[in-house]
C-alpha positions in Angstrom: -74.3 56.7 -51.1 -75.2 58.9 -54.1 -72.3 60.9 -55.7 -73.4 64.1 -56.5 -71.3 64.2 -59.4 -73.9 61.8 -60.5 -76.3 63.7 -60.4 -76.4 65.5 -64.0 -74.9 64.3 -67.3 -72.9 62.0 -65.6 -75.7 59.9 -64.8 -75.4 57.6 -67.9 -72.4 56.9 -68.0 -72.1 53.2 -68.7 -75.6 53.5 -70.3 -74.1 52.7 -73.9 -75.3 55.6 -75.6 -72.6 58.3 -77.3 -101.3 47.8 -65.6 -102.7 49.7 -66.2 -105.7 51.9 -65.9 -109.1 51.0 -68.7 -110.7 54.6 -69.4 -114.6 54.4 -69.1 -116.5 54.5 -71.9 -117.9 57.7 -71.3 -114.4 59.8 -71.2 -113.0 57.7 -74.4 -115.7 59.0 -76.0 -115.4 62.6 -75.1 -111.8 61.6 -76.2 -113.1 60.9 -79.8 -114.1 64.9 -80.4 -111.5 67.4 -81.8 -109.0 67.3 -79.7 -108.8 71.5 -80.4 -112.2 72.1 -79.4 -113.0 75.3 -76.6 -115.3 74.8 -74.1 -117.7 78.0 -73.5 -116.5 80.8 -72.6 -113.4 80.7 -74.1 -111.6 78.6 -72.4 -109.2 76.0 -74.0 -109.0 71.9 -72.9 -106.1 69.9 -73.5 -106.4 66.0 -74.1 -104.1 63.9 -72.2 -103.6 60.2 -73.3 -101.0 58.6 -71.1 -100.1 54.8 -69.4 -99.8 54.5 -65.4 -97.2 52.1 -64.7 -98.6 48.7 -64.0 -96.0 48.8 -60.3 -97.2 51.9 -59.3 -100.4 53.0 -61.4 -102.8 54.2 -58.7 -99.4 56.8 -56.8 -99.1 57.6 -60.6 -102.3 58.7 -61.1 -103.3 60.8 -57.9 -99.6 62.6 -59.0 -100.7 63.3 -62.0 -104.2 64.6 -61.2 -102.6 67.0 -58.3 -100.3 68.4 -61.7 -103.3 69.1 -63.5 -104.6 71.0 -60.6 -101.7 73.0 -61.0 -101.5 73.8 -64.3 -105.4 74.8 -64.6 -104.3 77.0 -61.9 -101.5 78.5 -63.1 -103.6 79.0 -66.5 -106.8 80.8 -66.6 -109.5 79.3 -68.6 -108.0 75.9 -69.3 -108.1 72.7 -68.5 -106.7 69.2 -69.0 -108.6 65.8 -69.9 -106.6 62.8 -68.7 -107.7 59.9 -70.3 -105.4 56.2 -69.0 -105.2 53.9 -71.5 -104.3 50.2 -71.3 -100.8 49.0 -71.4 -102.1 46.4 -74.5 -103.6 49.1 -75.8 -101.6 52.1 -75.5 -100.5 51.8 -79.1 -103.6 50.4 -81.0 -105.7 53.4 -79.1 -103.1 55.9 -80.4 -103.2 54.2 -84.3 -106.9 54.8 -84.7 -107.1 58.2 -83.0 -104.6 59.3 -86.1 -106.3 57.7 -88.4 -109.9 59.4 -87.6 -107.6 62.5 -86.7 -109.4 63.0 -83.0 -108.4 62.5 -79.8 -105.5 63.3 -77.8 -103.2 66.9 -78.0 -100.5 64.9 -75.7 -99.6 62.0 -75.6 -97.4 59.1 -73.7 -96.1 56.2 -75.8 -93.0 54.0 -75.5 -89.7 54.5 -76.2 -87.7 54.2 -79.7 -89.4 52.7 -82.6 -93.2 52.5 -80.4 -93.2 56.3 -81.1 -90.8 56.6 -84.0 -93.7 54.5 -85.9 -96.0 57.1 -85.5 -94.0 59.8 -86.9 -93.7 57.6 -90.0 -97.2 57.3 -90.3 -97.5 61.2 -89.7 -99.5 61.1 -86.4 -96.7 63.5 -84.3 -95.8 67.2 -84.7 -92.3 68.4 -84.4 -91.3 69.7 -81.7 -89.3 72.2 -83.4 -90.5 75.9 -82.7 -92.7 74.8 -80.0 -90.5 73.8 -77.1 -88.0 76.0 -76.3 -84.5 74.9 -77.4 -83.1 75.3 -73.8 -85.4 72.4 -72.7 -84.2 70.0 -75.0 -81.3 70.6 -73.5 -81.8 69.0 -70.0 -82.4 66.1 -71.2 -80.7 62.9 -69.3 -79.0 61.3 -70.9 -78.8 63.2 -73.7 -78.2 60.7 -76.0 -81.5 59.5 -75.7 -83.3 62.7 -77.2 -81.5 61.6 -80.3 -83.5 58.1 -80.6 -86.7 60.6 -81.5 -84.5 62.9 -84.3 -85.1 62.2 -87.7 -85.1 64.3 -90.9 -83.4 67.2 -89.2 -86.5 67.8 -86.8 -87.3 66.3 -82.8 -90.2 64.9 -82.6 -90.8 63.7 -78.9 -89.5 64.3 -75.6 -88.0 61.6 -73.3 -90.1 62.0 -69.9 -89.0 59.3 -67.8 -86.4 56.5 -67.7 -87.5 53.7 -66.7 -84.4 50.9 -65.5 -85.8 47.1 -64.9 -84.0 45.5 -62.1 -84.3 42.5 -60.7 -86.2 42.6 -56.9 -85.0 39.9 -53.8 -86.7 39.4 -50.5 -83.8 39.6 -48.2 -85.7 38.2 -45.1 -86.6 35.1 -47.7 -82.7 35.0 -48.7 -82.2 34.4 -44.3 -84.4 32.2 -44.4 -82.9 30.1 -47.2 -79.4 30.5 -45.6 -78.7 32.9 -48.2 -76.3 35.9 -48.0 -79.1 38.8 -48.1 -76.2 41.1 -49.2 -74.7 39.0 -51.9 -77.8 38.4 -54.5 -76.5 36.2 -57.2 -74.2 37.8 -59.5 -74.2 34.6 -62.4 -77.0 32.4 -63.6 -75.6 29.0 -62.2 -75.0 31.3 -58.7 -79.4 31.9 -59.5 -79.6 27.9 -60.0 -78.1 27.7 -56.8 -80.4 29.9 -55.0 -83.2 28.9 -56.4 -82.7 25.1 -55.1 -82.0 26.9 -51.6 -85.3 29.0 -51.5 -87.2 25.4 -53.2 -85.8 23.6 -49.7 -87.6 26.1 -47.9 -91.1 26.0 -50.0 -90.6 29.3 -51.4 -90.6 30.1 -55.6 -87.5 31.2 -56.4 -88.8 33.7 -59.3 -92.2 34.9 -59.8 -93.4 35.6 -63.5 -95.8 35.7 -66.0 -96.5 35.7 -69.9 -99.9 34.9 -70.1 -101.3 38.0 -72.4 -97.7 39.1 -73.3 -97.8 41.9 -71.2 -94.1 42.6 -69.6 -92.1 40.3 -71.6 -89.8 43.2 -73.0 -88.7 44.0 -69.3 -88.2 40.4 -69.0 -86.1 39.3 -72.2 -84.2 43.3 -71.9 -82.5 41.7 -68.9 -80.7 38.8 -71.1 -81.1 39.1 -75.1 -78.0 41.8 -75.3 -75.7 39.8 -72.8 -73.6 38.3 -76.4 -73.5 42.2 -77.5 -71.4 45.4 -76.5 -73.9 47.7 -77.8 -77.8 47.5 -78.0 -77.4 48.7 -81.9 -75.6 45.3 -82.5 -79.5 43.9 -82.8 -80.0 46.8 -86.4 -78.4 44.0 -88.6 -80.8 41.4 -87.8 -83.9 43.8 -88.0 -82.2 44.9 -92.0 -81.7 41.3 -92.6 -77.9 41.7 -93.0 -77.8 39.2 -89.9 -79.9 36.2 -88.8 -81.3 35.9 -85.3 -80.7 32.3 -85.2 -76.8 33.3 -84.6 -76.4 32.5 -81.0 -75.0 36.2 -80.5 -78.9 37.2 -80.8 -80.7 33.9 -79.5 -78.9 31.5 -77.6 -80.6 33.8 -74.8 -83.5 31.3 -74.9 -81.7 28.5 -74.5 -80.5 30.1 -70.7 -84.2 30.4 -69.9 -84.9 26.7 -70.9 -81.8 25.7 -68.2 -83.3 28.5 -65.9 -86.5 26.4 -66.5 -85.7 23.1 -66.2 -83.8 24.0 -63.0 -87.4 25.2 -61.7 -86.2 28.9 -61.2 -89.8 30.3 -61.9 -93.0 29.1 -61.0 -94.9 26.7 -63.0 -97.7 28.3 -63.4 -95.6 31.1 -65.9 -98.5 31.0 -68.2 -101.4 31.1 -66.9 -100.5 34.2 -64.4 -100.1 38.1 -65.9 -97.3 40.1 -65.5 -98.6 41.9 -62.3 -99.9 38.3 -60.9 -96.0 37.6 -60.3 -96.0 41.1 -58.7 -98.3 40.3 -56.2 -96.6 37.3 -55.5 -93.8 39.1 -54.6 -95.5 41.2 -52.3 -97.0 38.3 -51.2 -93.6 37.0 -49.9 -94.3 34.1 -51.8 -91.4 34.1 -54.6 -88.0 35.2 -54.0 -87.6 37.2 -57.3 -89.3 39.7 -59.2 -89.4 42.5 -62.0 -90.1 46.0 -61.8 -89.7 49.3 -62.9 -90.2 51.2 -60.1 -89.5 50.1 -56.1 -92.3 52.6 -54.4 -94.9 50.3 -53.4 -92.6 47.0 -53.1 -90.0 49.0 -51.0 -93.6 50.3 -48.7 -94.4 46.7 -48.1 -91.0 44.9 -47.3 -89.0 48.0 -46.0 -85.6 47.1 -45.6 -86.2 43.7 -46.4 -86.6 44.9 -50.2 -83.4 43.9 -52.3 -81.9 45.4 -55.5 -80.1 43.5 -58.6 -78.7 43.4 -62.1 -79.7 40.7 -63.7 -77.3 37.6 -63.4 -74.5 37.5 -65.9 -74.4 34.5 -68.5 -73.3 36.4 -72.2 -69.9 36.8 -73.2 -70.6 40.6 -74.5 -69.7 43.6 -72.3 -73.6 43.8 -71.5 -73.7 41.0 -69.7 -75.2 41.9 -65.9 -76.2 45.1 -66.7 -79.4 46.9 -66.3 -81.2 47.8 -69.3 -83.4 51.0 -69.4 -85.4 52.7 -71.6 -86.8 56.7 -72.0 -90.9 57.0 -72.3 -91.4 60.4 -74.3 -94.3 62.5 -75.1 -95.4 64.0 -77.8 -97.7 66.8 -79.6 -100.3 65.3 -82.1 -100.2 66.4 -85.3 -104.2 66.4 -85.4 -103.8 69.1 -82.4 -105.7 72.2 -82.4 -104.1 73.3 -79.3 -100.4 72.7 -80.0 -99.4 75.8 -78.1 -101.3 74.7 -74.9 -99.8 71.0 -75.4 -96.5 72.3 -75.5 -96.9 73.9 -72.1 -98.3 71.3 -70.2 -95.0 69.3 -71.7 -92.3 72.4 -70.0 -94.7 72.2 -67.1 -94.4 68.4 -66.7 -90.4 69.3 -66.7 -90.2 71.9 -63.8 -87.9 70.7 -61.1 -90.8 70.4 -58.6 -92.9 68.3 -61.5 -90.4 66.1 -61.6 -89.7 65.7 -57.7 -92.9 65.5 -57.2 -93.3 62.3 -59.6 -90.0 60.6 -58.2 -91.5 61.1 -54.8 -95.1 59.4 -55.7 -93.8 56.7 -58.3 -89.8 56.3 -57.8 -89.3 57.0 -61.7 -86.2 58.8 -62.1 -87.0 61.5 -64.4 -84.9 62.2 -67.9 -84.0 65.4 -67.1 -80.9 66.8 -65.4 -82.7 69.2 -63.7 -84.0 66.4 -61.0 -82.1 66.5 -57.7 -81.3 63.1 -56.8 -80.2 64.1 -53.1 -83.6 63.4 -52.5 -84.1 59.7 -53.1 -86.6 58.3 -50.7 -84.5 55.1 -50.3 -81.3 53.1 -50.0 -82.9 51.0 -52.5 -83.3 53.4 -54.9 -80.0 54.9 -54.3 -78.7 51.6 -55.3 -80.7 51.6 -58.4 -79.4 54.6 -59.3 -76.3 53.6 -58.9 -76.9 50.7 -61.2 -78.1 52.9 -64.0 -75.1 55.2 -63.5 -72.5 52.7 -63.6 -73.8 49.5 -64.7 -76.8 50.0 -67.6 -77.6 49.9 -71.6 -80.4 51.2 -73.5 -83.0 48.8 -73.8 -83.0 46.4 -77.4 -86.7 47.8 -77.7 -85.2 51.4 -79.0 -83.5 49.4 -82.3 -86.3 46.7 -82.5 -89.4 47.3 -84.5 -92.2 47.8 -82.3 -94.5 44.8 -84.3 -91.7 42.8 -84.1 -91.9 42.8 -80.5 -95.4 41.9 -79.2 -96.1 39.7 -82.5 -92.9 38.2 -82.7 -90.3 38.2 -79.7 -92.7 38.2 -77.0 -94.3 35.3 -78.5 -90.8 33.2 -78.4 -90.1 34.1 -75.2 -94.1 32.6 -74.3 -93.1 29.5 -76.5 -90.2 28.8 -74.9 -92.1 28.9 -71.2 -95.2 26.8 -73.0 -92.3 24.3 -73.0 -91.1 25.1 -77.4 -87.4 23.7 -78.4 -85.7 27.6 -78.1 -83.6 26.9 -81.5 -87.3 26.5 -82.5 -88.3 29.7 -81.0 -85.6 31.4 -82.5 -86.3 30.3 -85.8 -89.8 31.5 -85.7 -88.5 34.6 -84.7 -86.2 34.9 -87.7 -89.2 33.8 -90.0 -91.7 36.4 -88.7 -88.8 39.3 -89.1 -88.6 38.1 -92.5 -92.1 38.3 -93.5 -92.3 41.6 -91.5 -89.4 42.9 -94.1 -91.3 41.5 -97.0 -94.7 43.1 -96.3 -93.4 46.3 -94.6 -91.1 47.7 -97.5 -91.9 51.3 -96.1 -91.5 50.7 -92.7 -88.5 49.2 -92.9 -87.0 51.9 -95.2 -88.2 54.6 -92.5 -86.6 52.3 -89.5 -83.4 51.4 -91.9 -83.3 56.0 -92.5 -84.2 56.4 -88.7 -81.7 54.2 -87.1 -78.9 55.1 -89.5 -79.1 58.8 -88.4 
């Protein structure tokens, strides 16, 4: 089903480009000390601060360990410290380990402006002279090493990409007297379904907002529908545009119908983002987000659909899958930059990244992953998706304060039963106080995303 003609820097081509584990308090405070710091002997430790994906945290983790293993073998006298921080907290953490200039040599952040922000605020080193230049060239798509350019230097490394489909329970779909092989395509062809899975006492689509967690992946699948390109969103971030223009919001008014139709449970806000995954494996909703299929395709088998998110925009993004590329980065605070960049080329070794496609379903941004070797049909199809039929995610032209403490809080609003021409004005309003107290910020994110 996979073309291998896919399988390198042809993988993006309609991409539109040119949780979570709580460290104890014992390791976050052996976390605080210099992050440079030898252990007797002689030997050198690397800090590791990184995120386990909420849909596949625990496979994430054990990978991750057995890599370590590795690389403390394949390095005399060192050793890595890997610390998980909180999905909430992967930023704030990150912020105050700069500022007291301790913690972490490596670490994992977000994609566009999440890390971007940091090299503003002087926390990253450049990769520049410490990776070798033939590894920045692997990268997939390679458009998407250019998001983390700026001032003539690189300053993170995209480590996975991470597409959000949507998730159907085909034996559900049977039950409902649904076509299992025809998911809807269109948001009234969703209405539809969802009054046929209702007839049966199933929830159509399972979700949740409550602590704001997961509302990008949610939102990414509809708030660039009106747009051709993800960068059509800079304006209204510069102030050149205003989100209340349909082209931006009238997104929140398809959630209201999708809403008042009773496509999602009514219990949105008082269940997290990984409540409505359970529900899913559950087999009590129909519908479901994710970012990766491994354990949800381990629990329903064949029964385990794939989807794009139904089409209702008028833009050439409608119905496609939006993704985004999680890099990593050397601290500037590091006093074992060398050894950082290592573990980073090790992380990118064709059998580092098989091994994490195999243990989390991530596809790796790197060309150098063989994607003969998917484990399912399922992810096939996903990878078909993100071949053919994707867009870099609006959260790589979006200012990352702007998201959590603005957009994700209309998107809540809006479920907490808020008028979404309200919402959307409240969104305009916080971008514009944003611009008026962030001056610097916004002249770094106006330089960044105009390069």
């Amino acid at each position: 089903m996979t073309d291998p003609a896919l399988d390198r820097r042809t993988f993006f081509k309609g991409a539109g480009l040119a949780g979570a584990f709580i460290a104890s308090p014992t390791l976050l405070a052996s976390c605080a000390n210099d992050g440079g710091e030898a252990s007797a002997g002689g030997a050198k430790q690397l800090k590791f601060w990184w995120n386990p994906s909420v849909e596949s945290a625990d496979q994430m983790t054990a990978w991750m360990n057995g890599v370590i293993k590795e690389f403390a073998a394949a390095n005399k006298n060192t050793s890595v410290e890997s610390t998980t921080q909180p999905s909430e907290q992967l930023a704030s953490n990150f912020r105050t380990a700069c500022q007291s200039k301790s913690g972490p040599d490596l670490q994992h952040q977000y994609s566009g402006p999440y890390t971007m922000q940091f090299v503003w605020e002087k926390c990253l080193a450049p990769l520049d002279g410490a990776i070798d230049p033939e590894e920045l060239k692997h990268v997939l798509p390679p458009a998407a090493l250019d998001i983390y350019k700026f001032k003539d230097k690189t300053w993170a490394l995209p480590w996975y990409n991470a597409p959000i489909p949507l998730m159907y329970n085909k034996a559900l779909f049977k039950k409902a007297g649904l076509d299992p092989e025809k998911p809807p395509a269109t948001m009234d062809e969703m209405i539809v379904a969802a009054q046929a899975l209702r007839k049966i006492g199933v929830t159509p689509w399972g979700y949740g907002v409550k602590n704001l967690t997961g509302i990008g992946n949610f939102s990414g699948m509809f708030n660039t529908q009106n747009m051709n390109d993800a960068r059509e969103i800079l304006p209204v971030v510069m102030g050149e545009e205003k989100y209340t223009d349909p082209k931006f919001s009238e997104w929140l008014i398809w959630v209201k119908e999708m809403i008042d139709a009773k496509v999602f449970n009514p219990d949105v806000t008082s269940l997290e983002y990984a409540d409505a995954m359970n529900m899913f494996l559950a087999g009590k909703c129909a519908f479901a987000i994710t970012s990766s299929l491994t354990k949800f395709h381990a629990a329903l088998g064949d029964d385990l659909g794939v989807m794009a998110p139904p089409k209702r925009g008028s833009g050439s993004l409608a119905g496609r899958v939006h993704f985004n590329s999680h890099p990593l980065f050397i601290t500037s605070f590091s006093e074992q930059k060398e050894l950082a960049a290592k573990f980073l080329a090790f992380l990118h070794r064709p059998e580092s990244l098989t091994g994490m496609y195999k243990a989390t379903g991530f596809f790796p941004a790197d060309d150098r992953f063989d994607s003969s070797q998917m484990n399912s049909e399922q992810d096939k199809k996903l990878w078909e998706l993100q071949s053919n039929q994707s867009t870099i995610g609006y959260q790589n032209f979006w200012p990352s304060k702007m998201d959590r403490e603005n957009s994700f809080l209309a998107v809540q609003s809006v479920f907490s039963g808020a008028d979404p021409k309200k919402a959307a004005a409240d969104v305009e309003k916080r971008l514009g106080s944003w611009r008026s107290s962030s001056a610097n910020e916004l002249k770094n994110f106006r330089d960044w995303s105009g390069s």
